[in-house]
N, C-alpha and C positions, 0 to 999 in steps of 0.2 A: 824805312819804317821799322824794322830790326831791331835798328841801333836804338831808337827814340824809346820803344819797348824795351828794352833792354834799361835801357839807364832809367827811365819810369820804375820799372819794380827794382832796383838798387836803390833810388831816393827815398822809395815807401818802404823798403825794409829798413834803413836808416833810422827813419822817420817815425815807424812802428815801434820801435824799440822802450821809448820812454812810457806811451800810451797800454801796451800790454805789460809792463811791467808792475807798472804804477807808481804812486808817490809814497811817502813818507806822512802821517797824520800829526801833528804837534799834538801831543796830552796836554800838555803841563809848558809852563815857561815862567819863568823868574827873574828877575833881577833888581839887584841890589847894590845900592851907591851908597859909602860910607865918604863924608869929605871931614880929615879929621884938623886940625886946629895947624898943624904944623905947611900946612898946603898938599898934603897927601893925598889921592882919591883910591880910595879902593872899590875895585866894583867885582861881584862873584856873580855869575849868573848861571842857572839850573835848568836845564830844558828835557821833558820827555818825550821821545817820539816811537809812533807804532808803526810799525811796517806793514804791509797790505797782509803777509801772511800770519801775522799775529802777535810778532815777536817785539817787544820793546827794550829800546835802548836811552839810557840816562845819559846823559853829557854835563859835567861841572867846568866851570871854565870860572879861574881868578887873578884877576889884574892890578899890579899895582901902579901907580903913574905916580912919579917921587918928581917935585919942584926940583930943578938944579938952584942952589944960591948965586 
């Protein structure tokens, strides 16, 4: 019975970890597909996210995908 208690409050500290921390909130999100004549695709996308304790963080991300001949 020890053991079983034992490993129970290891799984739930585990387990706990995500739920008291929290999540991340999306503000904002973007994105953009340029498909230009030559077979190029350019895509940029813009996301803002708030973190539980108030602070926000921007992330740009830009991709270019080039046709091989």
């Amino acid at each position: 019975m020890k053991r079983f208690a034992l490993n129970l409050m290891f799984a739930a500290s585990i387990l706990a970890g995500p739920v008291l921390t929290g999540c991340d909130r999306t503000v904002s999100e973007e994105q953009k597909v340029v498909k230009k004549s030559d077979g190029t695709t350019v895509t940029d996308k813009d996301k803002t996210t708030q973190s539980p304790d108030g602070a926000t963080k921007t992330t740009s991300e830009h991709k270019v995908d080039k046709v091989s001949p």
